[in-house]
N, C-alpha and C positions, 0 to 999 in steps of 0.2 A: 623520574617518578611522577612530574607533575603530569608529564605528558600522557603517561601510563592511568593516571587518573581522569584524565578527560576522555578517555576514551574507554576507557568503564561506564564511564556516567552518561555517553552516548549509548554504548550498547545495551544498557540498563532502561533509556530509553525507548530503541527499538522493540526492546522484551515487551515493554507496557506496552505500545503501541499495537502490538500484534495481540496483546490482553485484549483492550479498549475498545481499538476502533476497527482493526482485521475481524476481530472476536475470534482468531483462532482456539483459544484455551481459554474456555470457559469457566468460572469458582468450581472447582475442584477436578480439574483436569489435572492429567499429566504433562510436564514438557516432554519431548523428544531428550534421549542420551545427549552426554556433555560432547560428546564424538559428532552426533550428528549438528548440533544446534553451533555449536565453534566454527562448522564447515561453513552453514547454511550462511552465516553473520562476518566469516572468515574474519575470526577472530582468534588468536590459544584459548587453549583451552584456559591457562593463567585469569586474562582479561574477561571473561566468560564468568568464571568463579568469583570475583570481586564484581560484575554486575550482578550477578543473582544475590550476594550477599548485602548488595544494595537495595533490593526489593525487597528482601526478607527482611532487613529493617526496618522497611516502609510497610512492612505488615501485608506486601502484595502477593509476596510469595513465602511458600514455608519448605523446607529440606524434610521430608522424610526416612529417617536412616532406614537403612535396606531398601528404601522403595523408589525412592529419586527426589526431585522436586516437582512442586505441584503450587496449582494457579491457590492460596484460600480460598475455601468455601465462603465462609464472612466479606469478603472481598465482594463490595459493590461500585461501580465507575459512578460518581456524582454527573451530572450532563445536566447543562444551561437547560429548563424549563422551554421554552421560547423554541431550542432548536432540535429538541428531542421529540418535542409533537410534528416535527414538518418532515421525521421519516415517513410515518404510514399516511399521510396527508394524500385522498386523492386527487392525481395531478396526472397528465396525459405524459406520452412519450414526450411530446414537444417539449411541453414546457420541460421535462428533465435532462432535458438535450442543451435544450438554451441556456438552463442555469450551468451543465456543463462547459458552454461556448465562452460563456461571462468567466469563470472563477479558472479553469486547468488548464489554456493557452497561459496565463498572468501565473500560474504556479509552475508551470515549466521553465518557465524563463526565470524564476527566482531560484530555483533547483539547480538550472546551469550553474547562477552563479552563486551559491550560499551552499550547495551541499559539501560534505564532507565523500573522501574516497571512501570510503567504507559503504556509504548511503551511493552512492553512484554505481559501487559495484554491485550493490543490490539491488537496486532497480535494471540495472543490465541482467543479473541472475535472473528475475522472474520475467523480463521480457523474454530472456531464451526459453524456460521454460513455457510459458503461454504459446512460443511457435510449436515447441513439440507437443505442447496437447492439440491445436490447431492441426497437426497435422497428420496427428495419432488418431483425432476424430475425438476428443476426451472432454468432458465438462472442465471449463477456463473459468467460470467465474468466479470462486475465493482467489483465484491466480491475479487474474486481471482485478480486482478488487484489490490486491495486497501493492499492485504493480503502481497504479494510479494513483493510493493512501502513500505508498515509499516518495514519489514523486511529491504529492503536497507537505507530505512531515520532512523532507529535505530544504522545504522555502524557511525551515523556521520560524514560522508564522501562525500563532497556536490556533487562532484564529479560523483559519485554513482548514486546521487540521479537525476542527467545530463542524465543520460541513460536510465533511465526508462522509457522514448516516444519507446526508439526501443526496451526493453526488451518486453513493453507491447505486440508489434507485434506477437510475438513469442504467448505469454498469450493466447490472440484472436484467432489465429489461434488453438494454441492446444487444449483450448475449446471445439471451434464446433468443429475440428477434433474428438472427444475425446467421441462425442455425442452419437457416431455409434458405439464405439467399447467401451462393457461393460467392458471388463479387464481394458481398461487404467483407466474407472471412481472409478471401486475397488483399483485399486492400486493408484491411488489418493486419498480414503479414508484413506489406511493403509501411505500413506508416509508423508503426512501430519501432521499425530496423533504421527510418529515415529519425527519428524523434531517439532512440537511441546513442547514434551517430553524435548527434548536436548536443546530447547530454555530455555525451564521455568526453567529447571538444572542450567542454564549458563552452557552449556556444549559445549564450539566452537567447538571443533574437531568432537564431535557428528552432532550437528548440520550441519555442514559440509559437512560432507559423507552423511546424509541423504539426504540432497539438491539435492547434485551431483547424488546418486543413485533415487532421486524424475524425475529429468530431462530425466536421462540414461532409466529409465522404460520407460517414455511417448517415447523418441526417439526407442527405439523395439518396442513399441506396436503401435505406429501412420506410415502412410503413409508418410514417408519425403521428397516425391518427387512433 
């Protein structure tokens, strides 16, 4: 039971986080069916129902009978003062490249080793899927946005997890930058699947340097100015 309990309150977790700092489900969105969202978290549907029952206590989320569950509308995310103005902050490609150099090598290697299976499988899930939008030709940025957030919310470092409004900047931009020039989107295939690999290892120092050399390619191959 106890076990059964930690892992509710993990996945109850991830729900907020995909609130919060994904922003997938915005105050009065709908989630996705208990069918789909169990798959996506690959969790029962059991563990599933006792997370949501966890946020509806916390007033994050509320059950609508006949209609499903849904993000509250009253639902506001409080965000440190300090770190909420440094999203629209303007700052060049560089500098959002470098803060990424500084902080997501040092969150991958704590993700090797602090995440949980469940958080591992999921950051493997949206890495597959970001390769088949990449080579479907499909817009990847909430992908690759969710991909990167799963990777720092696995360091367990709430911290970490504070920063991800400005890392995303970086994300978006290197994206569409990334759209034009087919080298950078190969070598986002192979760095990914190398950064991957050293996850699923629990391989921090692996992990690590691929991160760092993930960023270092996009900064040669992209226009930083």
């Amino acid at each position: 039971m106890e076990q059964g309990s930690r892992l509710s309150d993990r996945i109850a977790d991830t729900i907020l986080s995909m609130i919060t700092v994904e922003k997938r489900f915005p105050p009065g969105s709908k989630l996705p069916n208990e069918n789909e969202l169990s798959e996506e978290l690959g969790v029962s549907r059991t563990t599933l129902r006792e997370a949501i029952r966890i946020l509806v206590t916390g007033k994050i989320l509320e059950i609508q009978r006949g209609r499903g569950t849904f993000v509250r509308e009253d639902f506001r995310q409080v965000q440190p003062k300090e770190l909420s103005s440094l999203a629209p902050a303007a700052v060049n490609i560089r500098d959002l490249y470098e803060m990424r150099l500084i902080f997501e090598p040092e969150a991958a290697f704590y993700a090797a080793n602090r995440a949980t299976e469940e958080e591992i499988q999921r950051i493997l899930a949206l890495g597959a899927e970001i390769e088949e939008r990449i080579r479907q030709n499909k817009d990847r940025t909430e992908v690759e946005q969710s991909f990167h957030k799963s990777i720092a919310k696995a360091t367990h470092n709430e911290f970490m997890n504070q920063l991800m409004p400005v890392i995303y900047e970086g994300i978006n931009k290197g994206v569409k930058l990334s759209e034009a020039h087919e080298a950078a989107v190969r070598a986002t295939l192979v760095d990914h699947k190398i950064l991957m690999d050293f996850l699923k290892e629990r391989n921090g120092e692996g992990a690590r340097n691929a991160m760092r050399i993930h960023i270092l390619h996009a900064m040669a191959q992209l226009p930083m100015e």
